[in-house]
C-alpha positions in Angstrom: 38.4 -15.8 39.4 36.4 -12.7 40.5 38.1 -10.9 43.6 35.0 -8.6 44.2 32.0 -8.8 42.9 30.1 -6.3 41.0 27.7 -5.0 43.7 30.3 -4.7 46.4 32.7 -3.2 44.1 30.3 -0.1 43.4 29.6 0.2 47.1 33.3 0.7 47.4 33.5 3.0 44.7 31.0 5.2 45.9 32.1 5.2 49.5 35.5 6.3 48.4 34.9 8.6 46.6 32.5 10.8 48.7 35.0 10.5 51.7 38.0 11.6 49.8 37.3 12.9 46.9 33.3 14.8 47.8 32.6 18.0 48.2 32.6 17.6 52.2 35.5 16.1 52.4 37.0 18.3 54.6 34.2 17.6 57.1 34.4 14.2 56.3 38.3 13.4 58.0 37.2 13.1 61.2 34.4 10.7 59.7 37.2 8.5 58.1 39.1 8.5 61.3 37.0 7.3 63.1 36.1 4.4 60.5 39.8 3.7 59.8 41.3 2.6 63.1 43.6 -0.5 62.3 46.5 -0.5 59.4 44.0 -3.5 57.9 41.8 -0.5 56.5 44.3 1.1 54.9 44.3 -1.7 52.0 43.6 -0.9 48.9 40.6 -2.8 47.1 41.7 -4.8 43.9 40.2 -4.8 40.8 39.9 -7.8 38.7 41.6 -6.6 35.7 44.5 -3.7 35.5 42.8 -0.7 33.4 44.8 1.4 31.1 43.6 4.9 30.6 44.7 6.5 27.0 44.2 10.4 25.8 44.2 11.4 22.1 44.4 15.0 20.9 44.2 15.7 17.3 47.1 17.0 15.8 47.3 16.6 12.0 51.1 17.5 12.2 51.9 14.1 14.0 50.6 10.7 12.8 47.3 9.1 14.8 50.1 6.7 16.5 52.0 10.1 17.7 48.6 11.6 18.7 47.9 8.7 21.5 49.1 8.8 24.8 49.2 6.8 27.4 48.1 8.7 30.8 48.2 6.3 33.3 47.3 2.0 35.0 45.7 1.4 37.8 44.2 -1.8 39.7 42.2 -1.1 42.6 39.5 1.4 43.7 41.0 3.7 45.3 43.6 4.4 42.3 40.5 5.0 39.9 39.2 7.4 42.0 42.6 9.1 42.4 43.2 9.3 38.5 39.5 10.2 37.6 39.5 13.0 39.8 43.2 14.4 38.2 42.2 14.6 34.8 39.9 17.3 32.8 36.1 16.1 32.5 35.1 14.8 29.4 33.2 18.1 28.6 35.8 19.8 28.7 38.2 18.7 26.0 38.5 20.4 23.4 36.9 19.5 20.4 38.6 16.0 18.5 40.1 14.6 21.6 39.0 10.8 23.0 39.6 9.2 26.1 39.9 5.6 26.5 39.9 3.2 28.9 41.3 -0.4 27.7 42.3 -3.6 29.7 46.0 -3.8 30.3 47.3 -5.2 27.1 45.2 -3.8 24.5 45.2 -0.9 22.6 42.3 1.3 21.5 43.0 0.7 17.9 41.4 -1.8 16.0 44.4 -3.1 15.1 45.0 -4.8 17.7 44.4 -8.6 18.2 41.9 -8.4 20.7 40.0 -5.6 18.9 40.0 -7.1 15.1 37.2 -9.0 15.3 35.2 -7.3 17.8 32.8 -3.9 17.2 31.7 -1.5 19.6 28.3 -0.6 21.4 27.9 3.0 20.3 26.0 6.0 21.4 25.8 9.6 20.2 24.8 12.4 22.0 24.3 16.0 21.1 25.9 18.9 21.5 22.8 20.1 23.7 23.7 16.7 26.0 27.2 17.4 26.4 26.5 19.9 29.8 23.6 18.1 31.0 24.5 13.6 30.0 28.0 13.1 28.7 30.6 13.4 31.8 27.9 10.9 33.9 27.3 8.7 30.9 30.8 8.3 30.7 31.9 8.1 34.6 28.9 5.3 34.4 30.7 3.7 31.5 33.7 3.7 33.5 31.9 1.9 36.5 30.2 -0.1 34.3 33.7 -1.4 33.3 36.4 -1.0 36.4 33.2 -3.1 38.6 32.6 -5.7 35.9 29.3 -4.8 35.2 28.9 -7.2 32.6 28.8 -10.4 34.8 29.4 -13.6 32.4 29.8 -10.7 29.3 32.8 -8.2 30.6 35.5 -10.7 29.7 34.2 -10.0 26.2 35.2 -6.4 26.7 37.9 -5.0 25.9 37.1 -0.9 26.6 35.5 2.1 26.3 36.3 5.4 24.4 34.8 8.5 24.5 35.2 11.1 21.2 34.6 14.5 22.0 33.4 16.4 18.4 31.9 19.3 17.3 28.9 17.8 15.9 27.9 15.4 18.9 29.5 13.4 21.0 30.3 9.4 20.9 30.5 6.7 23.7 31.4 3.4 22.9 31.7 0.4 24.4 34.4 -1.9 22.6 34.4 -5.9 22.4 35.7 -9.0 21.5 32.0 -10.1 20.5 28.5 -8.7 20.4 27.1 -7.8 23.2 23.8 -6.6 24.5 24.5 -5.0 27.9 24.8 -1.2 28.1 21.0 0.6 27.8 19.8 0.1 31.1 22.6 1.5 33.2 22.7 4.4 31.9 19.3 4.6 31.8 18.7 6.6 29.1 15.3 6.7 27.4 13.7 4.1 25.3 14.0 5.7 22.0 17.6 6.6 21.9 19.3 4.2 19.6 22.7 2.3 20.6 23.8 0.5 17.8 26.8 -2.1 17.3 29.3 -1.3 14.8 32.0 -3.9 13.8 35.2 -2.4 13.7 36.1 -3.8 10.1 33.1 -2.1 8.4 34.2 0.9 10.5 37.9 0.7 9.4 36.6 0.9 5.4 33.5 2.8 5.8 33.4 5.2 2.9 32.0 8.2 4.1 32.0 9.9 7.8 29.2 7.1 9.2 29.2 3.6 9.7 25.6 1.2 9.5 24.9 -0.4 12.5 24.7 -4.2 12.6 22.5 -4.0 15.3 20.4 -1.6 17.5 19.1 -2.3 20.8 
């Protein structure tokens, strides 16, 4: 059962984060003390699912297991905000790093059971995007997940990675199942291709690219 629904939660999220986290936020405390006048307020907002937020840096010395990290879990609002505004932006990791947020309980490897059968939504971006699209396509991704997004679809997902390379960029959307819901939030232009890549043809691809099953 849903404890907030979508709408609300990105109200929340967007509220929150320009009072603490904006760039008036100093001006904004007297703002928030006015708002917050009873210990009710101070309660944080639950999510529906507890998030897991992964880092990997590529170190050939150490095997890809040894190379993932675990950062940090969270399960309400307010702790998003608080860990997305303590870590480095996207665009600024260095070349072969990946972030990944996962549902509590699953891995970003394609190993694991939730992920075996499933693919991922993918979209690559430029290196000429990387200043001007890839941290807000990816906070959006973020959203998109933490708010349930995905109505009926977002128990089908299981998370989102985000592979920072020298050559361009990659966003993806992992699930359980296909699924069809991605293009229109981040509202990126009609002709630029997402496509959906199973993660077994991806596991024995041959070469450095895998075929998409499906574009939308």
């Amino acid at each position: 059962m849903k404890t907030t629904e979508p709408y609300i939660l990105k109200i929340l999220f967007i509220f929150i984060y320009l009072f603490l986290w904006g760039p008036e936020k100093e001006e904004s405390k007297t703002t928030v003390q006015k708002l917050v006048e009873s210990p009710d307020s101070y309660i944080k907002h639950p999510l529906q699912n507890r998030w897991a937020l992964w880092f990997f840096k590529n170190d050939k010395s150490k095997t890809w297991q040894a190379n993932l990290r675990l950062i940090s879990k969270f399960d309400t609002v307010e702790d998003f905000w608080a860990l997305y505004n303590h870590i480095q932006l996207s665009s600024n990791l260095m070349s072969g790093c990946d972030y990944s947020l996962f549902k509590d309980g699953i891995e970003p490897m394609w190993e694991d059971e939730r992920n075996r059968r499933g693919g991922r939504w993918l979209i690559t971006l430029s290196k000429q995007q990387r200043k001007a699209d890839l941290d807000r396509f990816w906070l959006e991704t973020l959203l998109c997940l933490v708010g349930e997004a995905f109505d009926d679809h977002s128990d089908d997902v299981c998370g989102a990675v985000i592979n920072v390379r020298s050559k361009g960029d990659k966003i993806a959307i992992w699930t359980t199942d296909k699924l069809r819901v991605y293009k229109e939030r981040l509202g990126v232009p009609s002709k630029v291709v997402i496509g959906y890549q199973s993660h077994a043809d991806t596991a024995t691809k041959s070469g450095s690219t895998t075929k998409n099953k499906f574009v939308a």
